[in-house]
C-alpha positions as CSV (number, residue, x, y, z in Angstrom):
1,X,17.4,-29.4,-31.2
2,X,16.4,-29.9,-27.7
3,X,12.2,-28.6,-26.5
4,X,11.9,-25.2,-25.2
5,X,11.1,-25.5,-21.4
6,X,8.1,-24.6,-19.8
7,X,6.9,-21.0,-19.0
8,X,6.0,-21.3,-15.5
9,X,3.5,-19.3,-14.1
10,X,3.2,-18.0,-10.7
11,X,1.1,-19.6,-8.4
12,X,-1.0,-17.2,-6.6
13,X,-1.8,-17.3,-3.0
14,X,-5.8,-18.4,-2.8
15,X,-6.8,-16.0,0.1
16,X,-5.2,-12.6,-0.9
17,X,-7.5,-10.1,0.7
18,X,-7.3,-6.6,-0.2
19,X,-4.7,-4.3,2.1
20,X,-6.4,-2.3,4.3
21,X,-5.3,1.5,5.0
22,X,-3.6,2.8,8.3
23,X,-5.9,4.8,10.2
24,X,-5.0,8.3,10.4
25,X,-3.6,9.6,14.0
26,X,-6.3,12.4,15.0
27,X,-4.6,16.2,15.7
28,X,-4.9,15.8,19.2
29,X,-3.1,12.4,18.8
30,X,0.2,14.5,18.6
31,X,2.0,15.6,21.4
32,X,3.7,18.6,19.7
33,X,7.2,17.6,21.2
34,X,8.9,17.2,18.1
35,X,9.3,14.0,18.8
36,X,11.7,12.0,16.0
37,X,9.4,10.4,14.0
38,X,6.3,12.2,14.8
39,X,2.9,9.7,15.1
40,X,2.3,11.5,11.7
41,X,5.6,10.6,10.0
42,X,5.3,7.5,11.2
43,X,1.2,7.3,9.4
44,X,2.6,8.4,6.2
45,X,5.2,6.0,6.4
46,X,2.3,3.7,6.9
47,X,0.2,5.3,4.1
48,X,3.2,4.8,2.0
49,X,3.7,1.2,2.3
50,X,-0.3,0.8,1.8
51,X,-0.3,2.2,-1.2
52,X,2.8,-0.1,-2.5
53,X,0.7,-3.2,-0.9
54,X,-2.4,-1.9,-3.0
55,X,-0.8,-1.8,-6.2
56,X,1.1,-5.2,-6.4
57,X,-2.4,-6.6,-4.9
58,X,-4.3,-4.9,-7.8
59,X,-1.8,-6.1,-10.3
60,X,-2.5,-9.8,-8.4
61,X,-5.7,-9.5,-8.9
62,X,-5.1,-8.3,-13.1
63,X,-3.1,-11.8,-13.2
64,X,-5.7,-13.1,-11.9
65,X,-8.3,-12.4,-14.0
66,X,-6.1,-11.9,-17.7
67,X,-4.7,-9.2,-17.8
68,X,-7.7,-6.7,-16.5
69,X,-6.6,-4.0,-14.9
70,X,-8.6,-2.7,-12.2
71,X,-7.7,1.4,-11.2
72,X,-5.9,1.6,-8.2
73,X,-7.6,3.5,-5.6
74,X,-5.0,6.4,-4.1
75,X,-5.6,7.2,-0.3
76,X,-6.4,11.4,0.1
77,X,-3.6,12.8,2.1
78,X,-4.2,15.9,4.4
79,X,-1.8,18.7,5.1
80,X,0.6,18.5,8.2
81,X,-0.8,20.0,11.3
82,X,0.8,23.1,12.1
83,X,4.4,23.1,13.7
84,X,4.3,18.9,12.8
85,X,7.8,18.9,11.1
């Protein structure tokens, strides 16, 4: 009977600084064109991605220190502006 291998665990990048959110377009930021993707689809595409970033950072950082799980901070949405489609 031959040794079980080794459980290999991953190695962890030293600097992983926390993702930072996108900053949010202000109203007047927005042409009102209808333009295809709005500046505020794209930001929410953005915010999107962040808050993927955020949680496999957080979960990093639970591996990291044993299993402790830190909460992971949501970013507040606000409504669209009106006639952003």
């Amino acid at each position: 009977m031959s040794p079980s291998p080794a459980v290999r665990t991953p190695q962890l990048p030293e600097d992983d600084p926390q993702p930072t959110p996108p900053v949010e377009p202000a109203l007047e930021d927005c042409c009102g064109s209808g333009c295809v993707p709005c500046i505020f689809d794209i930001y929410e595409q953005a915010r999107e991605r962040y808050q993927r970033e955020l949680e496999a950072w957080n979960a990093r950082q639970a591996q990291r220190a044993g299993g402790k799980v830190r909460k992971v901070r949501k970013v507040r949405t606000k409504p669209a502006p009106p006639g952003a489609a």
